[in-house]
C-alpha positions in Angstrom: -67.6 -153.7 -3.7 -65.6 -153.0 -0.9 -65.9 -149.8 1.7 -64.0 -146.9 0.9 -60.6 -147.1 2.5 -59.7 -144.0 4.7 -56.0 -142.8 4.3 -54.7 -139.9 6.0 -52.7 -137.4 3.4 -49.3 -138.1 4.8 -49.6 -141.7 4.2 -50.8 -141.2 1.0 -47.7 -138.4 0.3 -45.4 -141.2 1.1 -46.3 -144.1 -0.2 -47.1 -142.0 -3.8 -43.2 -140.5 -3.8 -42.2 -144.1 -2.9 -44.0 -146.0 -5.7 -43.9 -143.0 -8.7 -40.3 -142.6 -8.4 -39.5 -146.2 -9.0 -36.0 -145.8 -10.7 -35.0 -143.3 -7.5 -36.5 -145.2 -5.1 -35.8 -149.0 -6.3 -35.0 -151.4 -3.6 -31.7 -153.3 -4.0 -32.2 -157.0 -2.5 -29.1 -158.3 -1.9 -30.5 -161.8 0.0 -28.8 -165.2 -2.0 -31.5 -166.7 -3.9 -31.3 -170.2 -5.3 -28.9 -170.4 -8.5 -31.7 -171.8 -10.6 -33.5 -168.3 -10.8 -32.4 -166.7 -14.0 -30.4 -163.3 -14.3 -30.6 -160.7 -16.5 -27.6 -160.1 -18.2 -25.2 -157.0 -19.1 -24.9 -156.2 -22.9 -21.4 -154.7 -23.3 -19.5 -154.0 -26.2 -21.3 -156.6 -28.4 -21.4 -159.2 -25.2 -24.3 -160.8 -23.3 -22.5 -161.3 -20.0 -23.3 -161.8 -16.3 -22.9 -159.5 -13.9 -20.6 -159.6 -11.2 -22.9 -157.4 -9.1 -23.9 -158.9 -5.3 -26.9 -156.5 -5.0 -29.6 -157.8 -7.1 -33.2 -156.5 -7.9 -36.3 -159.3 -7.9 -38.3 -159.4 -10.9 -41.6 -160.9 -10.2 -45.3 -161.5 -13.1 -47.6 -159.1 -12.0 -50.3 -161.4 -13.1 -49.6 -164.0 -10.2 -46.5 -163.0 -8.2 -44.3 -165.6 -9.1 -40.5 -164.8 -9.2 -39.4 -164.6 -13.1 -35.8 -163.5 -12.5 -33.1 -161.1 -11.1 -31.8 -157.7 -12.6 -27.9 -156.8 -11.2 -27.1 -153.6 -10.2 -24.0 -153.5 -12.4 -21.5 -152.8 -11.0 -19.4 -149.4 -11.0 -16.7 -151.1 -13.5 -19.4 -152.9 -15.5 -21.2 -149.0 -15.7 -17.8 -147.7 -16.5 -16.5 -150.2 -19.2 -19.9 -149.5 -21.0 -18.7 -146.1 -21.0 -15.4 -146.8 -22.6 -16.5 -149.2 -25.3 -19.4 -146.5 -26.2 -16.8 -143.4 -26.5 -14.5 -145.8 -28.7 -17.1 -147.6 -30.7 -18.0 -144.3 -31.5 -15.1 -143.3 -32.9 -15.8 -144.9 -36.0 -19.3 -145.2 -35.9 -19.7 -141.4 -36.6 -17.9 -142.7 -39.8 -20.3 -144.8 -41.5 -22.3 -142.9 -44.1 -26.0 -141.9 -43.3 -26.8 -144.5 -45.7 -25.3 -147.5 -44.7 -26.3 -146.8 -40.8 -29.8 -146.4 -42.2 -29.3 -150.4 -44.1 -29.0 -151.2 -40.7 -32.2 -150.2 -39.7 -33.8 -151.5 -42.6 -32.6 -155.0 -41.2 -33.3 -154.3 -37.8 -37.3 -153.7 -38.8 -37.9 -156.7 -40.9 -35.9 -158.5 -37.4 -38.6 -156.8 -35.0 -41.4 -157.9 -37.1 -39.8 -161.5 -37.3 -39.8 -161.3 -33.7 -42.7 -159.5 -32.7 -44.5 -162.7 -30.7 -41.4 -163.2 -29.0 -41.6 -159.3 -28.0 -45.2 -159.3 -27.0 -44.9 -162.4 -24.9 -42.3 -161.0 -23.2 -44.1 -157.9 -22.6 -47.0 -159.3 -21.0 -45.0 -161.5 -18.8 -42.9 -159.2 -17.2 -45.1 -155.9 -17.5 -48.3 -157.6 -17.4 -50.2 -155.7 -20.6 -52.4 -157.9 -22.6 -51.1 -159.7 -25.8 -53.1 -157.8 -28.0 -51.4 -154.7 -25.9 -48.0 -155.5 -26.4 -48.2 -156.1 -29.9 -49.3 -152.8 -30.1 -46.2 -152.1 -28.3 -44.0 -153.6 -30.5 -45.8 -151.9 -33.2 -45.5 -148.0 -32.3 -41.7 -148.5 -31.6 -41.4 -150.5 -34.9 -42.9 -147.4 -36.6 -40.1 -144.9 -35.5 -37.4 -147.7 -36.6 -38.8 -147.3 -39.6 -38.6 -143.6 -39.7 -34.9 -144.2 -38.9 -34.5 -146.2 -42.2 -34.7 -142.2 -43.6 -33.1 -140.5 -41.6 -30.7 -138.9 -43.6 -33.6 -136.4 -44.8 -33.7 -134.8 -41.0 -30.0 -134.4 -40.6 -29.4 -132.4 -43.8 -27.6 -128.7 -43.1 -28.3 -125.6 -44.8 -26.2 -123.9 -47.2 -25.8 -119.8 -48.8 -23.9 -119.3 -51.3 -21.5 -116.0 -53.1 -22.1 -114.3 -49.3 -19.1 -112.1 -50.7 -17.5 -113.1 -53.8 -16.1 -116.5 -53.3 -17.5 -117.3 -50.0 -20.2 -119.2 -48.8 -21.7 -120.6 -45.8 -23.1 -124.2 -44.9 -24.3 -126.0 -42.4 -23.5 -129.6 -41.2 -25.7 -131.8 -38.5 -22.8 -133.8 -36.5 -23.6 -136.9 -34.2 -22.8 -135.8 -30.2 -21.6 -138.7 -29.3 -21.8 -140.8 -26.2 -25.7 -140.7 -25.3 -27.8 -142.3 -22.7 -31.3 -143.6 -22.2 -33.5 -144.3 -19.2 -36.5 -146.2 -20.0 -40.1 -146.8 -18.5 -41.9 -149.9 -17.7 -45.0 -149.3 -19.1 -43.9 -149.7 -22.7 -40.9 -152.2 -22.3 -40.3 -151.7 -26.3 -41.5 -148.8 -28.0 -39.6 -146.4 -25.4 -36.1 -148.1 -26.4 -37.3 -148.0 -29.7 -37.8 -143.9 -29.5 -34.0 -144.1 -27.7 -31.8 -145.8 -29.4 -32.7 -146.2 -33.2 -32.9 -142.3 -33.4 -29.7 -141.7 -31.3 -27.5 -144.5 -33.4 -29.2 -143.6 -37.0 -28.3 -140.3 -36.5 -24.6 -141.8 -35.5 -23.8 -141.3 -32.0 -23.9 -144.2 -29.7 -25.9 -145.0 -26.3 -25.6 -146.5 -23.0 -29.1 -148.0 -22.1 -30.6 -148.5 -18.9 -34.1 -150.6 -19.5 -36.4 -150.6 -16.8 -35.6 -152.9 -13.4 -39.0 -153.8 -13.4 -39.0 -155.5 -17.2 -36.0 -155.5 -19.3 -36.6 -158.1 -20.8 -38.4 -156.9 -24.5 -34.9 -154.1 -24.4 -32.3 -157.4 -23.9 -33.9 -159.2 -27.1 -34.1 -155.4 -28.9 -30.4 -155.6 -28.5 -29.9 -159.4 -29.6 -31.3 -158.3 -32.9 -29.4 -155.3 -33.3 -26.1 -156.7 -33.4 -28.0 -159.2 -35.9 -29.0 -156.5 -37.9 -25.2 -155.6 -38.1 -25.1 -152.6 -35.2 -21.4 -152.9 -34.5 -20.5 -153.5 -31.0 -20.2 -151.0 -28.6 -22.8 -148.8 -30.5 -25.9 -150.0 -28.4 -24.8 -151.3 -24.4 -27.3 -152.1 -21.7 -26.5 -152.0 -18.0 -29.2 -152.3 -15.3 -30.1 -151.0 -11.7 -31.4 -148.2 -9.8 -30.2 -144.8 -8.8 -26.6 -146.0 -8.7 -27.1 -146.7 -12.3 -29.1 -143.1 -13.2 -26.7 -141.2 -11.4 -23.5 -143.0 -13.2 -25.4 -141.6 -16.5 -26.1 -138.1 -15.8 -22.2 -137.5 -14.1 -20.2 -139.9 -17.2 -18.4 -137.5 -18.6 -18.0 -139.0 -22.5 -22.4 -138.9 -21.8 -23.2 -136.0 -23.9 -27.2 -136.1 -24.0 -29.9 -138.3 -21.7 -33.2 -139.3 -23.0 -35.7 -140.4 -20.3 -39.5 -141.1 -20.5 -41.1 -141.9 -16.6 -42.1 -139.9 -13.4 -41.7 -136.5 -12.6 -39.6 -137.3 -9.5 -37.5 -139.2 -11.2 -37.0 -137.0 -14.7 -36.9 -133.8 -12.9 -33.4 -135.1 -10.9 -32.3 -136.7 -13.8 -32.7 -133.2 -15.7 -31.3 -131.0 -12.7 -28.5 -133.3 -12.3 -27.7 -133.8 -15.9 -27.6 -130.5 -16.9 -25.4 -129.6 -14.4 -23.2 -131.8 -16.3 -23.4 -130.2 -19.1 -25.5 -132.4 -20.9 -28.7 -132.0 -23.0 -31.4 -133.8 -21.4 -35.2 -134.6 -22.7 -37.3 -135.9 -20.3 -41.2 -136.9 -20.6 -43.2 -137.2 -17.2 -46.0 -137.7 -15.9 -49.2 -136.3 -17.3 -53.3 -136.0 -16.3 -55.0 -136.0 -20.2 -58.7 -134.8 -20.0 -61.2 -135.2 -22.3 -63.9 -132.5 -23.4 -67.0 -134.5 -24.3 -70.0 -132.3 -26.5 -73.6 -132.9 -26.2 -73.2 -133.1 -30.1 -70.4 -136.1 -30.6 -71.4 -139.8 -31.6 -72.0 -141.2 -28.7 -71.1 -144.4 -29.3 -68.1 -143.9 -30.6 -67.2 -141.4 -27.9 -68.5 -144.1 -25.0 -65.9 -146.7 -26.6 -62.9 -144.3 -27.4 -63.3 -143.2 -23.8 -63.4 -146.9 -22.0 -60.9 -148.3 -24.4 -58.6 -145.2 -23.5 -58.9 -145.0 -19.6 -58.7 -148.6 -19.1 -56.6 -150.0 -21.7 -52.9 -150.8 -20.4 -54.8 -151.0 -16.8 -54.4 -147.7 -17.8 -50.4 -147.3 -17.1 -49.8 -145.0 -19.9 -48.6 -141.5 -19.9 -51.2 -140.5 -22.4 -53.7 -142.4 -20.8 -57.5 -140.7 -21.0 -57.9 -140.5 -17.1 -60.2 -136.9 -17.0 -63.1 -136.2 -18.7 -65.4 -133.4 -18.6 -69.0 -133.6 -20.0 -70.4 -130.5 -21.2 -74.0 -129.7 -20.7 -76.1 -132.8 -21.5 -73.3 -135.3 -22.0 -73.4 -136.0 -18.6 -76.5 -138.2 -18.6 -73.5 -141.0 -21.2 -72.0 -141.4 -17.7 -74.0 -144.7 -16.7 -73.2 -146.2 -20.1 -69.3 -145.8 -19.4 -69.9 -147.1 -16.0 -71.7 -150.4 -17.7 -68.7 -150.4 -20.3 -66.3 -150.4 -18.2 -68.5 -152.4 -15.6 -68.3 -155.5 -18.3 -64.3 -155.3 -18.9 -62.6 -158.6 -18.2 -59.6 -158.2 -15.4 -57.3 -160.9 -15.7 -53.8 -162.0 -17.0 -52.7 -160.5 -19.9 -51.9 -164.2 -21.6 -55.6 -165.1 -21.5 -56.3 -163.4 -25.5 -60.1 -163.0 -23.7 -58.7 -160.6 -20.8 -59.3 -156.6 -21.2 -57.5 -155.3 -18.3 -54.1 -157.0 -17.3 -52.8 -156.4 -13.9 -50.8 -153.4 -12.4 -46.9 -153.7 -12.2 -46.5 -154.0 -8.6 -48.3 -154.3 -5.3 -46.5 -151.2 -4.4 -48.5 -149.6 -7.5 -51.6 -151.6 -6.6 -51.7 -150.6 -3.2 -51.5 -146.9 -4.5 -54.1 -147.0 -6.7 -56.4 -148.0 -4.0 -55.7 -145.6 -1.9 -56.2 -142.9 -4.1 -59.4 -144.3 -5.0 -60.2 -143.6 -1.4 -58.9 -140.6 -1.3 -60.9 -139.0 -4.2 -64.2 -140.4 -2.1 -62.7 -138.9 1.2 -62.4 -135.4 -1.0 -65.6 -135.4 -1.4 -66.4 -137.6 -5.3 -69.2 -140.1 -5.8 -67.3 -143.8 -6.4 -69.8 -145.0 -9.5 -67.4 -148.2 -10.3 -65.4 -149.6 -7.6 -62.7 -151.6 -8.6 -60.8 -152.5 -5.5 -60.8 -156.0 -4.2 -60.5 -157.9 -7.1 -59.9 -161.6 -7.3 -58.9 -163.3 -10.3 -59.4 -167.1 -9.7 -55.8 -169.0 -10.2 -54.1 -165.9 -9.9 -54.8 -164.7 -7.0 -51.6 -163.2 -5.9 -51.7 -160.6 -9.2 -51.6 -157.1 -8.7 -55.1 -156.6 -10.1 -57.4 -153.2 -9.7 -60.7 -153.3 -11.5 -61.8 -150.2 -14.0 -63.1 -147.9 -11.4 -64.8 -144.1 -11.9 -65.3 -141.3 -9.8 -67.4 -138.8 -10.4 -67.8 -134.9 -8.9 -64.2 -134.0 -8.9 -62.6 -130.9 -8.4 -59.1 -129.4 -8.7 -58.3 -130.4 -5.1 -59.4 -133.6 -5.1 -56.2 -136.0 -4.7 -57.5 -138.2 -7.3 -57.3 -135.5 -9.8 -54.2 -133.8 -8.8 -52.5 -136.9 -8.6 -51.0 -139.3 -11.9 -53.0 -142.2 -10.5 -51.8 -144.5 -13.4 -54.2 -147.1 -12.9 -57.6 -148.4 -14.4 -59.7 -145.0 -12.7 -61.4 -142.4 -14.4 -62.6 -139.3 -13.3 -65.0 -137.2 -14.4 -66.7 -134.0 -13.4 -69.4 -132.0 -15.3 -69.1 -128.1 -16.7 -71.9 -126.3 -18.9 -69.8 -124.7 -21.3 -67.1 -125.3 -23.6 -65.1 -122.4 -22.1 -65.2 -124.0 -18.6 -63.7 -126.9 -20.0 -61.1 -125.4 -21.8 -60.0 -123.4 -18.8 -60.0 -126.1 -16.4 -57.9 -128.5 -19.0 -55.7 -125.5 -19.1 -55.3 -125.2 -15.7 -54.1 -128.4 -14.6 -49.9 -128.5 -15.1 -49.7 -131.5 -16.8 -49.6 -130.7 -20.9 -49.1 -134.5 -22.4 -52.2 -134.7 -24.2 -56.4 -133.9 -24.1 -59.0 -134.9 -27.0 -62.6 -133.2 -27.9 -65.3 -135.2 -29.0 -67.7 -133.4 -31.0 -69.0 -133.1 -34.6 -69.0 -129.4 -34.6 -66.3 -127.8 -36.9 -66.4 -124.2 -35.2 -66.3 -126.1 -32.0 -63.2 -128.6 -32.5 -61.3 -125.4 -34.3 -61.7 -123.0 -31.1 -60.7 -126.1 -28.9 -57.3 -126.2 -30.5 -56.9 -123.1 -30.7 -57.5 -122.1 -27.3 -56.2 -125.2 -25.5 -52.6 -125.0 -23.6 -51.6 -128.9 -24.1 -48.8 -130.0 -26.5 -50.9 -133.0 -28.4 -54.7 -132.9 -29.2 -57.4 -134.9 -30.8 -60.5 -134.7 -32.4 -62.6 -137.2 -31.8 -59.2 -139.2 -31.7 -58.4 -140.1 -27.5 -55.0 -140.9 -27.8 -53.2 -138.6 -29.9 -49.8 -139.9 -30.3 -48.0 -139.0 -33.3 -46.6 -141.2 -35.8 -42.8 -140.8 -36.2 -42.8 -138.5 -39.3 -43.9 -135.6 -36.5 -42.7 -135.9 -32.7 -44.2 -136.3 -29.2 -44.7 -132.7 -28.2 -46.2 -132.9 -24.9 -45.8 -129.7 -22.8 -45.3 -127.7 -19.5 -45.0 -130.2 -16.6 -45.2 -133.2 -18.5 -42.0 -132.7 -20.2 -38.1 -130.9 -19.2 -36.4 -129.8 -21.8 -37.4 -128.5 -24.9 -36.3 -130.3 -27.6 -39.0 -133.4 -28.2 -39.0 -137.3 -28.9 -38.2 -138.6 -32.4 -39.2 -136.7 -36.1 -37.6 -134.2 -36.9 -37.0 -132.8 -33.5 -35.3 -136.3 -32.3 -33.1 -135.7 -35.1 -32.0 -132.5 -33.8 -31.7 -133.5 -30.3 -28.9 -135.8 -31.1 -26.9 -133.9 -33.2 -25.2 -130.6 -33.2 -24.5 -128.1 -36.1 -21.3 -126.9 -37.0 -21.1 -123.8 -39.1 -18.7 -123.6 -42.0 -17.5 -120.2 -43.6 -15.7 -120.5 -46.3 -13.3 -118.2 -48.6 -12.2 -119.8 -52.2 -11.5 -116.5 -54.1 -10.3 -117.6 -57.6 -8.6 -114.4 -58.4 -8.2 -112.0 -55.9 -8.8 -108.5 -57.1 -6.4 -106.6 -54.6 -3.2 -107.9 -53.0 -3.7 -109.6 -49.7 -4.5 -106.9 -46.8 -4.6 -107.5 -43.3 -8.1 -106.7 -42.2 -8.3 -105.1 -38.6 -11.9 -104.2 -38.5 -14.3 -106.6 -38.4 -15.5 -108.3 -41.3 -18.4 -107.6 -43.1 -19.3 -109.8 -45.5 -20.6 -108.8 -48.8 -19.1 -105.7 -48.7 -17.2 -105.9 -52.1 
């Protein structure tokens, strides 16, 4: 184990808004690198092309360091001409009946699956996730393209007839138009697969920005697509940093932003976009706890909570990073510690490795110091995780599965998203002191309750102020058929990811009142007053 690390807050304050706001704060490299290191590609109006850029973003393996590629800032005409061919393409887009859009879809699935090894792979080299991770990956977002196959059932309008005699009123859903999305790199396909599917089913079009740090699974995404018949122009991806964020949220044709990440970084893009005059979902950050009873199974609790703290090196946004053991559930601690203790670090293309590496030495370098941090605020460090090694990969951005214990709400490593392998834990003696600390943090993402008590599970859900729950279930994320309904500081906006909700946040209703009298009773009278219908 190596010594706690002692950080002074300011330090920690700087180098947290530096590495959690990674699409604000990316770092341009303009230096000439050799011409033998690939570059991502622009995907513009139905055309993989290079960018013209001179400002370009290194892409390095998390696992060992090595330089994969390099992502262009594109360029303001590149950003622009996206724009364009996304305003015309939709044009006659909006066109297409519900039905043949969704034919689309149904190609675009049976594609993904084909193509899921070629996904994952991609995946775990430039995000760093396990194989077995990045199927999964695959798998969630292939669920929701699915939904899409459908989606003519969630954009039906509402109708009233005979509201006075010959008139009636009716509803239509109508695409926007132009949308964006800003994506994430801790799920490099199922958060294009929330974006774009949803926002092109429902017959709008969308400018995509992938993440800098791993674009790669949203570049194939796109290849199959246009193979699956999406017209050009419907689906673009450009790349980049703030420039590229900022061209979104002030394009005029953009007429709604989708955006899964950090709060920094979703709360500008929300302020900013709005401003413009454009709807905007974001989902941020989030801290999900976990309520543990002296009456759950405890083996299956022990498991559900190592497999959900440290899975993903635990870079997800509803990873299980808190929990709190009521009354005797406390004494399961040293069994998690073991658990997680036993987890194999490594790269995530060895099929035998449990925890892959963290994104970037930036985010490594974090980690640690929060670790630090929560034993400077006073917790007890049961599993220390800094200073790994993993032999042959030795430059990888590795953290081992590391628990605190004793926190309180002060301690930095609870108040903070540390979005690494950590968990933290503190102990309470009722169910009702759990509840209100859950409730009191401002995240609202998601929390679980493990017990076998019906009474007890039904006043959790009650009572508890967080938009997804499980029982005995540690990651509750929905399948596509509801949404993701996280809540207070973990989301701007309020109008949710995919379902039924998704469906609504890309379209608009239009209201239609209409008079088709067959024989009017009276001659034709100019009405002065205003109309009340019904009144015959």
């Amino acid at each position: 184990r190596s010594p706690p690390i002692r950080f002074n807050r300011l330090s920690i304050e700087m180098l947290s808004k530096c590495v959690r706001s990674n699409i604000l704060k990316t770092k341009i490299q303009t230096a000439q690198l050799s011409a033998a290191v690939p570059k991502v590609k622009n995907f513009i109006n139905g055309k993989f092309e290079d960018s013209k850029t001179s400002e370009w973003i290194n892409l390095y393996n998390p696992a060992n360091g090595e330089l994969l590629c390099q992502v262009p800032q594109s360029t303001p005409e590149e950003l622009k001409r996206a724009e364009e061919g996304a305003k015309e393409a939709f044009k006659t887009w909006k066109e297409v009946p519900v039905q043949q859009r969704q034919r689309v879809f149904f190609k675009l699935q049976a594609l993904i699956r084909e193509h899921t090894e070629e996904l994952a792979k991609s995946i775990t080299l430039e995000q760093g996730k396990t194989l077995a991770d990045a199927r999964g990956d695959v798998f969630r977002g292939l669920e929701v393209v699915e939904s899409v196959c459908n989606i003519g059932n969630n954009i039906m309008g509402e109708t009233q007839e005979n509201l006075s005699r010959g008139l009636d009123t009716y509803t239509y859903r109508q695409p926007l138009g132009v949308t964006a999305g800003i994506c994430p790199f801790n799920f490099p396909a199922m958060i294009p697969l929330w974006m774009f599917p949803m926002a092109a089913g429902t017959g709008n079009t969308m400018i995509m920005k992938p993440s800098e740090k791993d674009p790669g699974a949203a570049m194939i995404l796109a290849r199959l697509a246009q193979e699956a018949g999406l017209p050009d122009g419907v689906v673009q991806m450009v790349h980049g940093g703030v420039d590229t964020v900022n061209f979104l949220c002030d394009a005029p044709s953009v007429r709604a932003i989708s955006f899964v990440g950090g709060n920094m970084a979703g709360e500008h893009i929300f302020d900013r976009g709005t401003k413009n005059g454009k709807r905007v979902q974001a989902n941020l950050g989030a801290k999900n706890h976990a309520t543990v009873m002296p009456d759950a199974d405890k083996d299956a609790t022990i498991n559900a909570i190592v497999g959900a703290a440290f899975g993903a090196a635990g870079q997800r946004c509803m990873a299980l990073s808190t929990v709190i053991f009521v009354g005797d559930s406390k004494n399961w601690l040293p069994e998690i510690v073991e658990k997680a203790r036993k987890l194999k670090v490594g790269p995530g293309m060895d099929n035998s490795t449990e925890v892959g590496p963290l994104i970037s030495k930036e985010s490594k370098a974090r980690v640690e110091m929060l670790i630090g941090q929560g034993v400077e605020d006073g917790a007890e460090l049961l599993l220390d995780g800094r200073g790994v090694v993993v032999p042959g990969n030795e430059k990888g951005n590795y953290v081992g599965p590391s628990v605190l214990y004793g926190v309180d709400a002060k301690n930095r490593a609870y108040t903070e998203e540390i979005f690494g392998p950590v968990l933290v834990c503190l102990s309470v003696d009722t169910l009702e002191e759990a509840i209100e600390f859950t409730n009191n943090s401002k995240y609202g993402n998601g929390c679980a309750i493990f017990t076998q008590h019906g009474p007890t599970a039904r006043k959790f859900q009650h009572e508890i102020d967080v938009g997804q729950v499980g029982i005995n279930v540690p990651i509750p994320v929905p399948l596509p058929f509801f949404s993701f309904t996280g809540s207070r500081a973990s989301i701007r906006g309020d109008v949710h990811f995919y379902g039924k909700q998704g469906a609504q946040f890309y379209t608009q209703i239009k209201t239609i009142t209409a008079n088709w009298d067959y024989k009017a009773v009276t001659p034709a009278q100019i009405a002065m007053s205003m109309p009340t219908l019904g009144g015959r």
